[in-house]
C-alpha positions in Angstrom: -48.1 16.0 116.2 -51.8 16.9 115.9 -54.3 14.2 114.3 -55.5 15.8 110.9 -59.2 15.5 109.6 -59.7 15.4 105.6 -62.1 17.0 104.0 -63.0 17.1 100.5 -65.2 20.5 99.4 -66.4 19.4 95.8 -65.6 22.3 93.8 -64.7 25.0 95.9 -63.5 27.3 92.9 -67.1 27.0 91.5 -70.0 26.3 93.9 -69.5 28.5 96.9 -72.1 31.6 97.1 -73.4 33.9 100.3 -70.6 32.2 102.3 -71.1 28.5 102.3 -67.4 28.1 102.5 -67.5 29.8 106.1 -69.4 26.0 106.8 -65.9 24.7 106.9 -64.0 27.3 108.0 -66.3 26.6 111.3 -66.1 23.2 111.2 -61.9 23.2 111.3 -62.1 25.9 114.0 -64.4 23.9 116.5 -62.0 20.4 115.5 -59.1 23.0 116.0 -60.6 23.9 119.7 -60.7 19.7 120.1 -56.9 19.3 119.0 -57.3 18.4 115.3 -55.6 19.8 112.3 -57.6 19.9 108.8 -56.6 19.2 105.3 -59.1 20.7 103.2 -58.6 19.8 99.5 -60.7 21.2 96.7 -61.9 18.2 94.2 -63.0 20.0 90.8 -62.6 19.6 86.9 -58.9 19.5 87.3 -58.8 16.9 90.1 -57.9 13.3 87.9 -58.9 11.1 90.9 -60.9 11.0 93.8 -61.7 8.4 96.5 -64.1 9.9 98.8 -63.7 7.4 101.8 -60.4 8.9 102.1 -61.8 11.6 103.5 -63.7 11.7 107.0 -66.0 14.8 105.5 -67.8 15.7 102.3 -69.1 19.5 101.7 -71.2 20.7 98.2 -71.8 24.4 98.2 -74.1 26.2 96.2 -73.5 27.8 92.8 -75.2 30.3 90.3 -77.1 28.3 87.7 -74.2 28.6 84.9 -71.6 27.0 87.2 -74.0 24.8 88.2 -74.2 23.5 84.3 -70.5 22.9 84.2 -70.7 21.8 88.1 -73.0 18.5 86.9 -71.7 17.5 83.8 -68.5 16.4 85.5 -69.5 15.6 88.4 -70.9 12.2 86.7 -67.5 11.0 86.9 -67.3 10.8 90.6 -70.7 9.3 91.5 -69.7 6.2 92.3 -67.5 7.3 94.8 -69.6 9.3 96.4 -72.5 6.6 96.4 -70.1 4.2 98.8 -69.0 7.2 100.7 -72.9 8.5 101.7 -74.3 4.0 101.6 -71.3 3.8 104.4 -73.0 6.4 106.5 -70.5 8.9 106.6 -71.1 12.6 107.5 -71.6 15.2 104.3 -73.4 18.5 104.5 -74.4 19.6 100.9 -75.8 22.9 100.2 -78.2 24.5 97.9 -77.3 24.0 94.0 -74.5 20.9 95.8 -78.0 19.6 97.8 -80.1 19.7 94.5 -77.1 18.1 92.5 -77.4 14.8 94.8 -80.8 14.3 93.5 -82.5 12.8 89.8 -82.2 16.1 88.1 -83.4 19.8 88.4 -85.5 21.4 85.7 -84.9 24.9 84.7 -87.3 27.9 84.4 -86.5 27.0 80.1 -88.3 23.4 80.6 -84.2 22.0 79.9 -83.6 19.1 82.6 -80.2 18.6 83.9 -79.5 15.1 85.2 -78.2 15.1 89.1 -76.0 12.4 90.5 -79.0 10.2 91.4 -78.1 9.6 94.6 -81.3 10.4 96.0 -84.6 10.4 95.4 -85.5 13.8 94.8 -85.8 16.9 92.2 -86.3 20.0 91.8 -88.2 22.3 89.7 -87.3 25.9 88.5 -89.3 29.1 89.1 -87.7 31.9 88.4 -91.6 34.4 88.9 -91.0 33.3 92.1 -87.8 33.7 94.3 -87.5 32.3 97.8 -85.6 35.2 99.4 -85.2 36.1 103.1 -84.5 35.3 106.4 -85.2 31.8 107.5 -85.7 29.7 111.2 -86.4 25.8 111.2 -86.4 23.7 114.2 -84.1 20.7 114.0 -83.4 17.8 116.6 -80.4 20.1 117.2 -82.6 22.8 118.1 -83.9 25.7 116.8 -81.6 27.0 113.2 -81.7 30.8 111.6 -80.1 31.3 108.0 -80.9 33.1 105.3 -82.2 31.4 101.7 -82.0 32.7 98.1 -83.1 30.0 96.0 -85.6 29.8 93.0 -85.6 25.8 92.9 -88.0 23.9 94.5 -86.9 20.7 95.9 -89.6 17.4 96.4 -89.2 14.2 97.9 -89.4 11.6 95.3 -89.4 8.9 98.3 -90.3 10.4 102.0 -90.1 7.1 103.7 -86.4 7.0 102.6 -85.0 10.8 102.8 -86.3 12.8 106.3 -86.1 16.8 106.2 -84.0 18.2 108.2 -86.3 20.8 109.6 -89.9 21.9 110.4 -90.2 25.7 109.2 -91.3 28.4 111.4 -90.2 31.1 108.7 -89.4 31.1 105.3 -89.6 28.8 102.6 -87.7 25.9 103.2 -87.1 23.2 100.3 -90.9 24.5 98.8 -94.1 27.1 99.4 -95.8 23.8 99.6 -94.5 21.2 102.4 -93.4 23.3 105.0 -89.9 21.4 106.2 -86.2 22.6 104.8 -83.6 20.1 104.2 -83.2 16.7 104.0 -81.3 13.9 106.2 -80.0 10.5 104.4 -77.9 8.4 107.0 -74.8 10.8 107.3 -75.8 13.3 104.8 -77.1 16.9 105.6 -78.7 19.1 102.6 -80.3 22.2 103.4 -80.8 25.7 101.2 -79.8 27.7 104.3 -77.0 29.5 103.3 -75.2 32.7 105.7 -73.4 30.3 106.4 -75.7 27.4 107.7 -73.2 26.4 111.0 -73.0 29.7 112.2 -75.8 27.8 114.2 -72.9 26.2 116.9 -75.8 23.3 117.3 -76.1 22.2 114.4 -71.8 22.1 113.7 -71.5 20.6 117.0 -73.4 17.6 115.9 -71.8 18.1 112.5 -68.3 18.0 114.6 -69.2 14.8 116.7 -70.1 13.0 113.1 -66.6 13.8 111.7 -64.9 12.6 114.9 -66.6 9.2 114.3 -65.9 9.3 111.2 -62.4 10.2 111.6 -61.7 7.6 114.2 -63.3 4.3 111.9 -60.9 5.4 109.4 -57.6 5.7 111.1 -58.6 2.6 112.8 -59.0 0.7 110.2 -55.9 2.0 108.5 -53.9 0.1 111.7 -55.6 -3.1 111.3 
């Protein structure tokens, strides 16, 4: 009987534009290639409980800015959860509107703010005079990544000694006009506002991958102790 990996997408029904949910979709085909079945369960407004270190990976797509609303008002309820699941190191990729959602709050082109999970220190600010739209290419310690971004938020590091981007731009826009670097890396977590999907880039979902595998074997370990 194959070994199954669980993953939890946080609100698959809602926050999954210009295929982010072809980031797991890859993810279970390389674990697939490696002899591993994957449960994939969607955790949204109807899910009544939710412990995320039963899962070995996390994934937050991104949404358009009305679902995004609903997304964040009830995603309060499970912050605590996933505060121990990211503290304990363990592998997450969030993207876009699910990347912005980990941080203080975002505020819209209206001046409103909507609180994030607080998770992280960052935020990000609104434009909508001035889209970030296009092809993009970072370089990562993976190696070099090419996506595409459509994003009118402008993410900033509230604390750069804790958070580390996860690329240095060669084109595009990357998490501002301003800083030049996409992303951001916090122990096992991944945000980035490459959408297309992200992992088409087989570097950056083979490391991805090897995380999950780690991840996957603390937890079935520790379930035989």
């Amino acid at each position: 009987m194959a070994q199954v990996i669980k993953m939890a997408y946080l609100y698959e029904d809602l926050m999954n534009t210009y295929g982010d949910s072809g980031d797991v979709k890859i993810l279970s085909y390389l674990l697939k290639k490696q002899g591993y079945d994957t449960q994939v369960d969607n955790i949204s407004i109807d899910t009544a409980d939710f412990n995320a270190l039963d899962y070995d990976f996390l994934f937050f797509g991104g949404g358009q800015d009305f679902e995004q609303t609903v997304v964040a008002k009830d995603l309060r309820r499970f912050k605590a959860t996933i505060t121990t699941y990211i503290e304990a190191g363990k592998p997450m990729l969030a993207i876009c509107g699910g990347y912005q959602l980990l941080g203080d709050y975002y505020e819209t082109s209206e001046g409103t703010t909507i609180k994030g999970l607080g998770i992280l220190p960052l935020h990000t600010i609104f434009k909508a005079d001035s889209r970030m739209i296009g092809d993009t290419e970072f370089e990562t310690e993976w190696g070099t990544v090419r996506a595409f971004e459509n994003h009118s938020g402008r993410t900033y590091f509230d604390d750069p000694t804790k958070l580390k981007p996860l690329g240095k731009m060669v084109t595009g826009y990357g998490n501002n006009p301003e800083d030049g670097v996409e992303g951001m890396r916090y122990k096992g977590v991944i945000g980035s506002y490459a959408h297309g999907p992200l992992l088409k880039n087989v570097n950056l979902a083979q490391g991805i991958t090897e995380k999950i595998l780690a991840c996957y074997r603390d937890r079935t370990a520790a379930l035989t102790k």
